[in-house]
Structures are given as structure tokens and as C-alpha cells.
C-alpha positions as CSV (number, residue, x, y, z in Angstrom):
1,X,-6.7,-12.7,-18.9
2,X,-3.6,-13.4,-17.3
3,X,-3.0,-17.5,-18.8
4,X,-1.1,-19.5,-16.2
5,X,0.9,-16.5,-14.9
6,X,1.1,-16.7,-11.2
7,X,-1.1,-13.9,-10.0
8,X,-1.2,-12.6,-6.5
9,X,-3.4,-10.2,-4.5
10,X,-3.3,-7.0,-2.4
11,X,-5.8,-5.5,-0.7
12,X,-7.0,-1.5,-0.7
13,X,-9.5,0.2,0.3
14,X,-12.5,2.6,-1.4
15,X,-11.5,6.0,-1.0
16,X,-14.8,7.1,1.3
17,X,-18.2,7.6,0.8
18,X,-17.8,10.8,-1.2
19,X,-15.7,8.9,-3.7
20,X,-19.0,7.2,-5.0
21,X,-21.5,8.5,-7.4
22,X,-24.4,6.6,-7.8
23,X,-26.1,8.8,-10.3
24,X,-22.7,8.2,-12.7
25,X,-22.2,4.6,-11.5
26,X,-18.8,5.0,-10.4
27,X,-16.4,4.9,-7.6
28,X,-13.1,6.3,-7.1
29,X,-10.5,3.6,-5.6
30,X,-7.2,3.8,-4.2
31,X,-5.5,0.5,-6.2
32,X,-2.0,0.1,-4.8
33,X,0.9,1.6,-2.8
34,X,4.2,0.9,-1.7
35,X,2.8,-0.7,1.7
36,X,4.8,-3.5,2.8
37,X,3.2,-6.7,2.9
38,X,4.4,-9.7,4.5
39,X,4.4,-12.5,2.3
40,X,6.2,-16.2,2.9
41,X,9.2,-15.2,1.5
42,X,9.4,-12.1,3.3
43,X,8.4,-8.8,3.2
44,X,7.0,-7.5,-0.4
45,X,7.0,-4.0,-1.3
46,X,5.6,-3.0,-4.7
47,X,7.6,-0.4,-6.3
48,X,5.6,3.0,-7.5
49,X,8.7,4.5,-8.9
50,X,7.6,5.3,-13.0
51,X,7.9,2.5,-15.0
52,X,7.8,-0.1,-12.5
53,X,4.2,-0.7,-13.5
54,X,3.3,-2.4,-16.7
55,X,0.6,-0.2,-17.6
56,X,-0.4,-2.7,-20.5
57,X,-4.1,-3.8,-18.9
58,X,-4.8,-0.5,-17.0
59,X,-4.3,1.4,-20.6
60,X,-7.0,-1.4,-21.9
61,X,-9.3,-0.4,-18.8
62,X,-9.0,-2.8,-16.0
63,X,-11.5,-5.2,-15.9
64,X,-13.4,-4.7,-12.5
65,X,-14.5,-8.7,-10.7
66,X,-15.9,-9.4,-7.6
67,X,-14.0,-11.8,-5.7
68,X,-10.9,-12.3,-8.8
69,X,-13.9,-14.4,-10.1
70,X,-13.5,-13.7,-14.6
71,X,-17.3,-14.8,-14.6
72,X,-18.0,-11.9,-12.1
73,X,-17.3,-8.9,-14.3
74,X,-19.1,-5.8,-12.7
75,X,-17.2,-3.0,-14.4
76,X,-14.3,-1.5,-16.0
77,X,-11.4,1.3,-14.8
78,X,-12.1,4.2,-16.8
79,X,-9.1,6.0,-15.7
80,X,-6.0,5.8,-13.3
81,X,-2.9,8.2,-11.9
82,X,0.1,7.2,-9.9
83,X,0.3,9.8,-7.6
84,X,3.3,11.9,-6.0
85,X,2.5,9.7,-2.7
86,X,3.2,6.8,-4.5
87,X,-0.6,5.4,-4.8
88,X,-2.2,4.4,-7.8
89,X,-5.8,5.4,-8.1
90,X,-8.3,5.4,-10.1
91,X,-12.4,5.9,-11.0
92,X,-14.2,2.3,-11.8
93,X,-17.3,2.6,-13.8
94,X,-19.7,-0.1,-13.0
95,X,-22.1,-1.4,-15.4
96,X,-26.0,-1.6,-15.3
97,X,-26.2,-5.2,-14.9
98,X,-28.1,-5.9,-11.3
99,X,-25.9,-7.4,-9.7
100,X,-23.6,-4.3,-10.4
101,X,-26.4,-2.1,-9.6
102,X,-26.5,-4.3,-6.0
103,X,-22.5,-3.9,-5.7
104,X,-23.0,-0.3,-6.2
105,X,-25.8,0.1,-3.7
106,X,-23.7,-1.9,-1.2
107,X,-20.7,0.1,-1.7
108,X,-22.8,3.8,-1.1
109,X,-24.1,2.0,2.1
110,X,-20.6,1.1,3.1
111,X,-21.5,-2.4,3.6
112,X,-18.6,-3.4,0.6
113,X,-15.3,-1.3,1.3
114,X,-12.5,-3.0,-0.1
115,X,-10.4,-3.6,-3.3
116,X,-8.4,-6.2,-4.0
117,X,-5.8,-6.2,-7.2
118,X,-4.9,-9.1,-9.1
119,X,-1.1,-8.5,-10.3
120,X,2.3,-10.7,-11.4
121,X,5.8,-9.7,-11.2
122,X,8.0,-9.0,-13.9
123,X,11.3,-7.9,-12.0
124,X,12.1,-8.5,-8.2
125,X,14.9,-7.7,-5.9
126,X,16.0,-8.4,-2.5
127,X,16.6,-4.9,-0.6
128,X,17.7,-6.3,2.8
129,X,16.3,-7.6,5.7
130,X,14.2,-5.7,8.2
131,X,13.8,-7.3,11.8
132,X,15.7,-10.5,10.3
133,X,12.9,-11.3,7.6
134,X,14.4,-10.7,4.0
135,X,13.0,-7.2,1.8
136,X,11.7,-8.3,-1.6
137,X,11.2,-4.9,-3.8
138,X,8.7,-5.4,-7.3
139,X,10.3,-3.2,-9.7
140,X,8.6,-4.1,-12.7
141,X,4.8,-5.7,-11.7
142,X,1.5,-5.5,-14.3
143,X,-1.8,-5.4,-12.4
144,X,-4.2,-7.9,-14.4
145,X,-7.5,-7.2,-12.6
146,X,-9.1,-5.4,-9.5
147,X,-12.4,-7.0,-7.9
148,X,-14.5,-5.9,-4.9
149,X,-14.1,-8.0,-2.1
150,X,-16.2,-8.5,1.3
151,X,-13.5,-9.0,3.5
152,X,-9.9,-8.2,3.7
153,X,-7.7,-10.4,2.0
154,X,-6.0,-13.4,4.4
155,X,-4.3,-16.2,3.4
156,X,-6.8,-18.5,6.1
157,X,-9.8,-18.2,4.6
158,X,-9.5,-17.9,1.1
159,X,-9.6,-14.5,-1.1
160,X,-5.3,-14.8,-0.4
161,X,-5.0,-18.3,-1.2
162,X,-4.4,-17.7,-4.7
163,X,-2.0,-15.3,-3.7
164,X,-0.2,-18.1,-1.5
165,X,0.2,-20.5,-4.0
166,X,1.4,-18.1,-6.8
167,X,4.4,-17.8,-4.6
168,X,5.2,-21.3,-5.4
169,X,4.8,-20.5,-9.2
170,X,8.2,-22.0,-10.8
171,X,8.5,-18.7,-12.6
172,X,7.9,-17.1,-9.1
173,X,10.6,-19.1,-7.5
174,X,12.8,-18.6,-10.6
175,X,13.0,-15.1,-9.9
176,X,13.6,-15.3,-6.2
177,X,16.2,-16.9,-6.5
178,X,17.6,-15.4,-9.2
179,X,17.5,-11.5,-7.1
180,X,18.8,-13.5,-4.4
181,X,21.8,-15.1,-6.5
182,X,22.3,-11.4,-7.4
183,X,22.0,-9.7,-3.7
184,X,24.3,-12.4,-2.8
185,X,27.1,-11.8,-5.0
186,X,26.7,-7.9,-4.8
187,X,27.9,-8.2,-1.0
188,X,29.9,-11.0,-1.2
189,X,32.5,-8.4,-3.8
190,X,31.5,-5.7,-1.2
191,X,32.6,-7.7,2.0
192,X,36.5,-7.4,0.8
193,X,39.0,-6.5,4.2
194,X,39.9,-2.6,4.4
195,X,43.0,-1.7,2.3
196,X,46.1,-1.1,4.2
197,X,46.1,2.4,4.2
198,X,42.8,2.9,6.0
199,X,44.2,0.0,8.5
200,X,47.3,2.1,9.1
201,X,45.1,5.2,9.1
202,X,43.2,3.9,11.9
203,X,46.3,2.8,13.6
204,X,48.2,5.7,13.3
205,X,45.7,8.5,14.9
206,X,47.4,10.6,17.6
207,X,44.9,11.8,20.6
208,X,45.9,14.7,22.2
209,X,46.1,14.3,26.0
């Protein structure tokens, strides 16, 4: 699905209990949002502004995995909306297969809770720094694949390992450093000294006594 594109992973949660209809086989999911998350590099925020998603796969239906395993298929997105909060969501439809009839039965029980997307970035810039760890804003990312996960994602124990490693992607690193060329240049032209008239402005003021 996605070739050799560097693909990380971001975790999210099922909506609630309520969300799931085992009758209809489906289950409404909150996808992504604008949460930071704090990657090697920095902090990553994925923008939620319209048109910084790719909407290419989600259009297709979103092929539902457990574990970003391609062998694992269990179901498909059968719709999605980006909301005013800035979250995508959407309703997965799960197929009759019996291990998607056990992933369905788990998830009513509450035993499987979380979502994890697969996604690669198209556009990135740097934003800043916030508590001296450098801002990296998506703002133009296409979500490949969302799978059902047992735990949360974390980079020591495996489901964010290929996450990890697609931040040392050369086309990952390419544009890094290419946003951070352009953030540097941007406040280098910005930096200039205060033209002399606001220096004598400042100079100049009279306080009355």
C-alpha cells in the first residue's frame, strides 16, 4: 500500500462503548488530531487545517489491520469527517471473517480500545520550540492505513518501532532539513538591528516628573 514510503504511527482511541454496533459490525473511531506528539526530532503536531490531509486512501476506504500487519485485513472505513475540533473520525465496518467477528467481540467487551494510524508526510515545517525541544507542524500528511492495536503505541516494545525508524527515512530527513533550512533563513532576514528612527525614538522619550 504505501511501497517504501516511510510510514509512521499515532495512536487514538475507540470512541466508547456506544460507538459499536455489533448487529451492523461497525465501530465509530476517533482517527487523528492535532495532539502533539513527541517524536526524536521534536515535537510533531499533525495539522487538521483543510487540505493538509491527502484524502487519497480515506476516499478509497481505509483499509482497517490489526497490528499495521497488510496480512491482517479485518475491515474497511466506510466513512470519515474532519471535524470543527480538529479530529478526524470515522465508522469502520468490519468484515465477517472470524477473526473480525473475535476483534469485534473484543472491542464490545472493551478488552481492544485503541486505534493506531499508519500515515507519511508530504509537507513539514518547523513552528518553534516549546520548552527548548524544536515544533515540527505536518501540513500536508496522507493516512495509508488504520489497525486495531492491544496496547498503546511505544517506541520500547514494538507497535512504534516502525514509526522510529521511518524518522530516519532519507526522504524523512530530506524534509527536515529542508523546513529547517527554511525556518532558519526566515529569522535570520528577520533578526536585522532596529532602524534608527525607532533607536532615536526610544532614546528621545521625555517622562514627566
Amino acid at each position: 500500500m504505501a511501497g517504501k514510503t516511510p510510514v509512521f504511527t499515532r495512536q487514538a482511541q475507540v470512541v466508547n462503548a456506544s460507538a459499536v454496533d455489533v448487529q451492523a459490525r461497525t465501530v465509530k473511531i476517533a482517527l487523528s488530531s492535532e495532539t502533539p506528539y513527541l517524536r526524536s526530532m521534536g515535537w510533531e503536531v499533525l495539522s487538521h487545517d483543510q487540505g493538509a490531509i491527502d484524502e487519497t486512501f480515506l476516499g478509497q476506504g481505509l483499509t482497517i489491520l490489526w497490528g499495521h500487519d497488510h496480512d491482517e485485513v479485518r475491515g474497511t472505513l466506510v466513512d470519515y469527517e474532519l471535524g470543527e475540533d480538529k479530529v478526524l473520525r470515522g465508522t469502520v465496518k468490519l468484515s465477517r471473517s472470524a477473526k473480525s467477528e473475535e476483534l469485534l467481540q473484543n472491542i464490545a467487551d472493551g478488552a481492544v480500545r485503541y486505534v493506531s494510524v499508519g500515515y507519511g508526510y508530504k509537507a513539514i515545517q518547523l513552528d518553534g520550540e516549546k520548552d527548548g525541544v524544536e515544533v515540527w507542524r505536518v501540513t500536508d500528511w496522507v493516512p495509508y492505513e488504520a489497525s486495531f492495536v492491544s496496547v498503546p503505541a511505544d517506541a520500547t516494545v514494538g507497535i512504534g518501532r516502525s514509526a522510529a525508524a521511518a524518522e530516519q527515512h532519507p526522504d524523512t530527513l530530506a524534509l527536515i532539513s529542508a523546513a529547517r533550512d527554511v525556518y532558519t533563513r526566515a529569522h535570520a532576514a528577520g533578526s536585522k538591528a532596529k532602524p534608527e528612527d525607532e533607536e532615536d525614538q526610544a532614546t528621545d522619550e521625555v517622562v514627566d516628573e
